[in-house]
C-alpha positions in Angstrom: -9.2 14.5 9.1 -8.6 12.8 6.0 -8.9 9.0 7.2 -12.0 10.1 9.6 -13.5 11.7 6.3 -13.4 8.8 4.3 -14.7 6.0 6.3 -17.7 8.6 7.1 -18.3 8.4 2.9 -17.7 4.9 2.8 -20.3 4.2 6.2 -22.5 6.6 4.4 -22.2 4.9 0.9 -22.6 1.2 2.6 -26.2 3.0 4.6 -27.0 4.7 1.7 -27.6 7.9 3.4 -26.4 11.0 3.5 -22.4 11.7 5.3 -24.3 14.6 7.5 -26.4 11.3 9.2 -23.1 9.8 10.0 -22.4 10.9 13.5 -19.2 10.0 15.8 -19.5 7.8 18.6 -21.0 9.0 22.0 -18.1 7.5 23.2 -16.1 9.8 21.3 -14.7 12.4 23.2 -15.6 16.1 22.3 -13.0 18.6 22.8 -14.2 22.7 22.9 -11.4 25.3 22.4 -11.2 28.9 21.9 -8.8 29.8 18.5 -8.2 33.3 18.3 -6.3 34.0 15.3 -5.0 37.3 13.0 -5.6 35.4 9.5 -8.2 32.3 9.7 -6.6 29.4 8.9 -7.3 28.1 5.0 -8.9 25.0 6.0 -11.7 24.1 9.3 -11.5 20.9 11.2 -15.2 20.1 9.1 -15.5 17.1 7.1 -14.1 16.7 3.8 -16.9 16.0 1.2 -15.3 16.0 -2.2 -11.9 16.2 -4.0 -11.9 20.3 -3.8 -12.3 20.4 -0.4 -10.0 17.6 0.2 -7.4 19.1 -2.2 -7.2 22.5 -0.3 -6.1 20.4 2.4 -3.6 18.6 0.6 -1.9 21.9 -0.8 -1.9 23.5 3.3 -0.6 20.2 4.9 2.4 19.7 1.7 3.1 23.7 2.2 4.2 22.4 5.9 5.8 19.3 5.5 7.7 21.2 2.8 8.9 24.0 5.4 10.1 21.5 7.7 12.1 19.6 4.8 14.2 22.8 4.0 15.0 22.7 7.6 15.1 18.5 8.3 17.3 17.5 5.5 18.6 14.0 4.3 21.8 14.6 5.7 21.9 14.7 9.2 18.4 14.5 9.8 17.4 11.0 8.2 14.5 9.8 10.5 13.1 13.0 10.4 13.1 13.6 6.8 12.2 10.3 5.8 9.0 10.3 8.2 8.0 13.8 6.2 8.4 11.9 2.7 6.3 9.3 4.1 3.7 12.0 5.1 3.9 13.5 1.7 3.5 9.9 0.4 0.6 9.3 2.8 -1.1 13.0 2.1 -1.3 11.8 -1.7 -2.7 8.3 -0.8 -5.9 9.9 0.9 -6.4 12.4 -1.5 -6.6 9.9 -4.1 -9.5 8.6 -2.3 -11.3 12.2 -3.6 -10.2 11.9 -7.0 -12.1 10.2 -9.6 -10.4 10.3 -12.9 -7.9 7.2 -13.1 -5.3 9.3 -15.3 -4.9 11.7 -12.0 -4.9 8.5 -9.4 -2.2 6.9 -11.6 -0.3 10.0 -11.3 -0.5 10.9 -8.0 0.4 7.0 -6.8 3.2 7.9 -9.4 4.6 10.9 -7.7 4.4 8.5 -4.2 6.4 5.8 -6.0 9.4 8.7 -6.9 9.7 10.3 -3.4 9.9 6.0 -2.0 12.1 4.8 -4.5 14.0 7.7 -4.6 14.5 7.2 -0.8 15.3 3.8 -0.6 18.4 4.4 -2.8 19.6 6.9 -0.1 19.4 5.4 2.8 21.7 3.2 4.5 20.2 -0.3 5.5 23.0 -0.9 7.7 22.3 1.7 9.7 18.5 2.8 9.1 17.1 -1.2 8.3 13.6 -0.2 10.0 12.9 2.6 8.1 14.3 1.1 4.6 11.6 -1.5 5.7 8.9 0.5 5.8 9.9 2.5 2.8 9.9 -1.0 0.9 6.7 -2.3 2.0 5.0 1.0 1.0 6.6 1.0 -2.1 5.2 -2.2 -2.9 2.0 -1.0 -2.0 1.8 1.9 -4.4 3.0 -0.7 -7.1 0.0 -2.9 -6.1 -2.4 0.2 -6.5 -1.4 1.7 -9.7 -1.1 -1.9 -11.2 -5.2 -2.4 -10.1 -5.8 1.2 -11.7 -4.1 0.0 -14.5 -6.2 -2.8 -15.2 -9.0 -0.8 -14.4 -8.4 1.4 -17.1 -9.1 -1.2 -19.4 -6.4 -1.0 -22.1 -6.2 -2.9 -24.7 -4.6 -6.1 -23.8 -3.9 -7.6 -26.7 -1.5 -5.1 -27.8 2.5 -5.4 -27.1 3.1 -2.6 -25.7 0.8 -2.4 -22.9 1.3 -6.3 -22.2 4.7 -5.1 -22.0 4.1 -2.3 -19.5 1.9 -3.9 -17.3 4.3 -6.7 -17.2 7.3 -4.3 -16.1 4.9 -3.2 -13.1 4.8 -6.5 -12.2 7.8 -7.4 -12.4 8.8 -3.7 -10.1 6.0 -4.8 -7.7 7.4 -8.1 -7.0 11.0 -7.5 -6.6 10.3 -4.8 -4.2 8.9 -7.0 -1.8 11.2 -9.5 -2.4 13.8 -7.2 -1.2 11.6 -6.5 1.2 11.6 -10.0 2.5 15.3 -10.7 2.0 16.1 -7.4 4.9 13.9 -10.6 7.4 17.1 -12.9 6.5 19.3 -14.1 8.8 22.8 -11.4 8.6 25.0 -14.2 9.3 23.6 -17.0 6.9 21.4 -15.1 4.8 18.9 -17.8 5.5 14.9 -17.0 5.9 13.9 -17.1 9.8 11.8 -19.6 11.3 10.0 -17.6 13.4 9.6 -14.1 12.4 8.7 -11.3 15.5 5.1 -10.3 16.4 5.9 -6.8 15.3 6.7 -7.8 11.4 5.1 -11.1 11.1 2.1 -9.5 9.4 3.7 -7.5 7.0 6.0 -10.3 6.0 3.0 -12.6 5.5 1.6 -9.7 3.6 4.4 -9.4 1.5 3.8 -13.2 0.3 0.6 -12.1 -0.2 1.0 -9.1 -2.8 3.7 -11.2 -4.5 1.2 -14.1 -5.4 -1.3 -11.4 -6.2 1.1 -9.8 -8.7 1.5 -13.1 -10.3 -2.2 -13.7 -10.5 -2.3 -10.7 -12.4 0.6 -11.5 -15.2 -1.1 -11.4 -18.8 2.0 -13.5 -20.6 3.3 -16.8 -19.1 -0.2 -17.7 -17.3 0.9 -21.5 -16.1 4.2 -20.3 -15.2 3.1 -17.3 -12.7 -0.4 -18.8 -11.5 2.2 -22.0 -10.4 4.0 -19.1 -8.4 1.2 -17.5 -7.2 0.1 -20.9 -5.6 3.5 -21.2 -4.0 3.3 -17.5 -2.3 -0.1 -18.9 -1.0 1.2 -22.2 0.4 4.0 -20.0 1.8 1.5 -18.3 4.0 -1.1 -21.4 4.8 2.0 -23.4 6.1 3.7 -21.0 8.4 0.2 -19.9 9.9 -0.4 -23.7 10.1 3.3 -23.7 11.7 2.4 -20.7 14.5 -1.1 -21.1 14.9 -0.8 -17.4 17.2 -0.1 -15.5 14.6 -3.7 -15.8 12.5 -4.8 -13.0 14.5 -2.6 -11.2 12.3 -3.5 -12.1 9.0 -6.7 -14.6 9.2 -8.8 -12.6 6.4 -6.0 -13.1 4.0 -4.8 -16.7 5.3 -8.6 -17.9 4.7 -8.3 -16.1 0.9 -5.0 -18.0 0.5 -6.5 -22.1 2.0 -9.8 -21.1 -0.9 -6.9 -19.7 -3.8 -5.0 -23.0 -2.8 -7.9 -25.0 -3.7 -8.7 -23.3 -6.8 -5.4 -22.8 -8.6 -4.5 -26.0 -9.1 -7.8 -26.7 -11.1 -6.9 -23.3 -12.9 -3.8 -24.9 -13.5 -4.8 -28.1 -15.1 -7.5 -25.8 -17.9 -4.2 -24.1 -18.6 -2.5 -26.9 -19.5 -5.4 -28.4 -21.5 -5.8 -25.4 -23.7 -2.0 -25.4 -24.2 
């Protein structure tokens, strides 16, 4: 509901008309039931038009996933109550799509990056290395997101402490998909793969990918973390140029990196001129 509700803004938005002319596909199937209930349910299966609407959802999905937590706990029910985090988690990512005041987005991709974080200290890699996976790379996400909101907000740059702040995101951003990366290595020697599986290749390109954005980002040390951000970017380009079958996977961002690898090192050279 949520994810079908928000591309129908979006289409709507990009037509410039009104969500009610966005209809479903006539290829769509339609499915007609009979519900007969003793208390209607707080919420219909209509669209979601604005954050109220979309926040009574919120509160009726979280009052589930909650009563299924008291029963699927940490221990002894691990995949379970790890895939109910990452609902909670996913519940507040689309109803930050409703929200418009940056304070509350900030706070709400907050709140994700407790239940994650807090989750990835719990769980065993050893013995749950897909799911810490997947726990990482969303964590690294939400750091992407609330550093963009961030910036958005327009702080005062120039000042230490926010320099400062910005910086530690960053910095949390980056080493949480380089951790990411290093659960790809080899158990034995520790060494990077050559090849990595069809089913991760993506995200680990990705990964690259929102580590040279990060660096791109860094207000202090420009030359030093634009040179890095070129060298996630080449990381990319060449292994795509390595396994040509995998652009499928990532050719919107492979193309961003070939342009960003051409532009950085003139960026690079004004840096060092002003310097």
């Amino acid at each position: 509901m949520y994810g079908d509700s928000s591309d129908r803004l979006l289409q709507a938005a990009d037509r410039d008309v009104s969500p009610n002319e966005i209809v479903r596909s006539s290829l769509t199937p339609q499915f007609q039931f009979q519900l007969t209930l003793s208390t209607p349910p707080p919420i219909t299966c209509s669209y979601i038009l604005d954050y109220e609407q979309a926040r009574q959802v919120f509160l009726f999905a979280m009052d589930k996933i909650n009563s299924s937590k008291s029963y699927y706990i940490l221990d002894g029910f691990v995949t379970d109550h790890v895939e109910l985090c990452q609902d909670t988690s996913q519940l507040y990512s689309k109803l930050i799509f409703f929200e418009s005041n940056i304070d509350r987005k900030c706070k709400m991709h907050k709140r994700r990056i407790d239940i994650l974080s807090s989750l990835c200290k719990e769980i065993s890699v050893e013995h749950y290395l897909y799911l810490v996976r997947q726990l990482l790379f969303e964590l690294g996400e939400c750091y992407s997101m609330l550093l963009d909101l961030k910036l958005e907000q327009k702080y005062d740059l120039n000042s230490s402490k926010t320099i400062e702040k910005i910086s530690h995101l960053i910095q949390l951003g980056i080493s949480t998909f380089e951790h990411f990366l290093l659960t790809m290595n080899d158990k034995k020697t520790n060494e990077k793969p050559e090849n990595y599986a069809d089913e991760y290749v993506r995200s680990v390109l990705l990964a690259y990918f929102y580590i040279g954005r990060f660096h791109s980002k860094s207000i202090h040390d420009r030359i030093e973390h634009i040179q890095q951000s070129l060298n996630q970017y080449k990381i990319i380009v060449d292994y795509v140029d390595k396994h040509p079958n995998v652009l499928e996977y990532i050719e919107q961002e492979y193309n961003i990196c070939k342009e960003m690898i051409n532009l950085l090192p003139l960026k690079l050279e004004k840096l060092r001129q002003i310097k």
